[in-house]
C-alpha positions in Angstrom: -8.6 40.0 -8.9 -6.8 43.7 -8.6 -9.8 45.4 -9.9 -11.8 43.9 -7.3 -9.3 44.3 -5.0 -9.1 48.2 -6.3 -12.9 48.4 -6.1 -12.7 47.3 -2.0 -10.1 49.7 -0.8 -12.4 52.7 -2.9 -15.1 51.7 -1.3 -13.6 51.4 1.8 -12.0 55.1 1.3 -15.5 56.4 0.1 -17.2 55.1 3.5 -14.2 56.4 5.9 -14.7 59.9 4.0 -18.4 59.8 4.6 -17.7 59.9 8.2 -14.4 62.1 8.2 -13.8 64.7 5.3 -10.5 64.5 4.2 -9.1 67.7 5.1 -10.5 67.3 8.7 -9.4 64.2 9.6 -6.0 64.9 7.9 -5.6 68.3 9.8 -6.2 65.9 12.5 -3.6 63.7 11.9 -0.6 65.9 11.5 -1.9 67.6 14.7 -1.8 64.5 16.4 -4.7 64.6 17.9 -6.6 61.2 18.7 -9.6 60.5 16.2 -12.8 57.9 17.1 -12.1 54.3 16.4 -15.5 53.6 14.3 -16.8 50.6 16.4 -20.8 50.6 15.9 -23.6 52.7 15.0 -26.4 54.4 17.0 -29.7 55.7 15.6 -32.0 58.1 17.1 -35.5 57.1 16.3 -39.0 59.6 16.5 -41.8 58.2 18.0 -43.1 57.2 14.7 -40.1 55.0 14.1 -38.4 57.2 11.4 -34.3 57.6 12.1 -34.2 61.5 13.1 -30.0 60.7 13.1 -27.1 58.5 13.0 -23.7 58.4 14.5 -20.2 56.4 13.9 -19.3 55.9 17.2 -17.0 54.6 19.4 -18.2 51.9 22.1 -16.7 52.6 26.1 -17.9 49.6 27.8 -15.4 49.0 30.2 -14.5 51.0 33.6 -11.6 52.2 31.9 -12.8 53.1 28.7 -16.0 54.8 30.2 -13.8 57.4 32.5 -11.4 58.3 29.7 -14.1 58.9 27.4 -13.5 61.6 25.2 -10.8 63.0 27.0 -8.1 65.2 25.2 -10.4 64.5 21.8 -12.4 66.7 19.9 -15.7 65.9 17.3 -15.2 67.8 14.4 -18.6 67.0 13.3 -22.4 65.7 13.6 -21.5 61.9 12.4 -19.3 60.7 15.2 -19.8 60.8 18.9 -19.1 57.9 22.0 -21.5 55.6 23.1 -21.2 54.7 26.7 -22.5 51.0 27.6 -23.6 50.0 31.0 -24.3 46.5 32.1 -27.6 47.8 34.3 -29.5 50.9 34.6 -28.4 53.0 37.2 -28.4 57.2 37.3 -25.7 58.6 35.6 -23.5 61.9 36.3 -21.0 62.6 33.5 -18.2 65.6 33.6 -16.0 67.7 31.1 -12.9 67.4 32.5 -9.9 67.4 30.0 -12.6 67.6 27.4 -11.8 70.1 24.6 -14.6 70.8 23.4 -18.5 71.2 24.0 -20.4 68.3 24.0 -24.4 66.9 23.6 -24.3 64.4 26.6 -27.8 62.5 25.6 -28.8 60.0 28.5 -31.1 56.4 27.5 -32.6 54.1 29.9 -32.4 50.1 29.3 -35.9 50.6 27.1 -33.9 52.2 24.7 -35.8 55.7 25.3 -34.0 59.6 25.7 -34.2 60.1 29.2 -32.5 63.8 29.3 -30.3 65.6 27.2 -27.2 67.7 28.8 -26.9 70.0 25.8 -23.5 72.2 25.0 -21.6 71.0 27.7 -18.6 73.2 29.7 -15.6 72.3 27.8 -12.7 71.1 30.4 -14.9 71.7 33.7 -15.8 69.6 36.6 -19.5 70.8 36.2 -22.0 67.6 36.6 -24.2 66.0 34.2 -26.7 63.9 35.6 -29.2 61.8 33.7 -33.2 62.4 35.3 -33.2 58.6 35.8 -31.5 55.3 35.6 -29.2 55.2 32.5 -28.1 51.8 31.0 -26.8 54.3 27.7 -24.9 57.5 27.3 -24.4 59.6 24.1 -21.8 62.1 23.8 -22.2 64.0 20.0 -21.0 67.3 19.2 -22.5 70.1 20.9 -26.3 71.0 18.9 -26.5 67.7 17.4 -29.7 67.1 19.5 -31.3 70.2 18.8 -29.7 70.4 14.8 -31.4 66.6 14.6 -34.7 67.4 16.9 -33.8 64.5 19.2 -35.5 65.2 22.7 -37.2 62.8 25.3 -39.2 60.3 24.5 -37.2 59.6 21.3 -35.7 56.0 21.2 -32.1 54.9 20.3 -30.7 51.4 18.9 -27.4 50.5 17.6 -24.9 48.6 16.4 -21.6 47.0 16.9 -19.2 47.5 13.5 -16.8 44.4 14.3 
């Protein structure tokens, strides 16, 4: 029983270090800065249906959640980013304010496919984002994930809630 036990919390501790290296996320901490609750996954698909990338995100799904965003937050990496849920299609303008750091801002429509991609972002400005069509999904991901991962329009997204 404690081995198995022992065995869950390493694997657990492998699979939170996977997503946040230990000396980031740490550093983190004692800063007291705010870290992404891991809530789902989002892939980025080519057209040929291979996964080009995938994210540990957290989900903003409600009015509030969606306008904090990533406010006063920063992604210290490629593997974690916000996914933004809305309950129709609509076009989509997204800002930087209180935002600390530069951000991919990667806009979906409710077929699942990369409508535009905002890329490197204004940190803490009040410059506009706008998607080139109605958005049901948003992506934010640390500034060059599209262009480290080739995602572009006409690439498709699914994910995942964790819980």
């Amino acid at each position: 029983m404690m081995r198995a036990r022992l065995n869950h919390v390493l694997v657990m501790m492998s699979f939170a270090l996977a997503f946040f290296p230990a000396e980031d996320l740490s550093l983190r901490q004692a800063q007291g800065e705010p870290t992404i609750r891991l809530e789902g996954m989002v892939e980025f698909l080519r057209p040929d249906g291979s996964v080009a990338a995938s994210l540990a995100v957290e989900i903003a799904e409600t009015p509030e959640t969606r306008s904090q965003g990533l406010m006063r937050r920063m992604l210290g990496d490629y593997m974690t980013g916000m996914l933004f849920l809305f309950e129709t299609a609509h076009p989509q303008t997204f800002w930087m304010r209180n935002t600390p750091t530069s951000l991919d801002i990667i806009f979906v429509d409710d077929r699942s496919q990369v409508l535009n991609i905002a890329p490197h972002t204004t940190p803490m400005s009040d410059q506009l984002y706008s998607s080139a069509g109605p958005a049901k999904f948003v992506v934010e991901a640390k500034a060059g994930f599209a262009e480290r991962f080739g995602i572009r329009p006409g690439h498709s997204m699914r994910w995942k809630r964790l819980r």
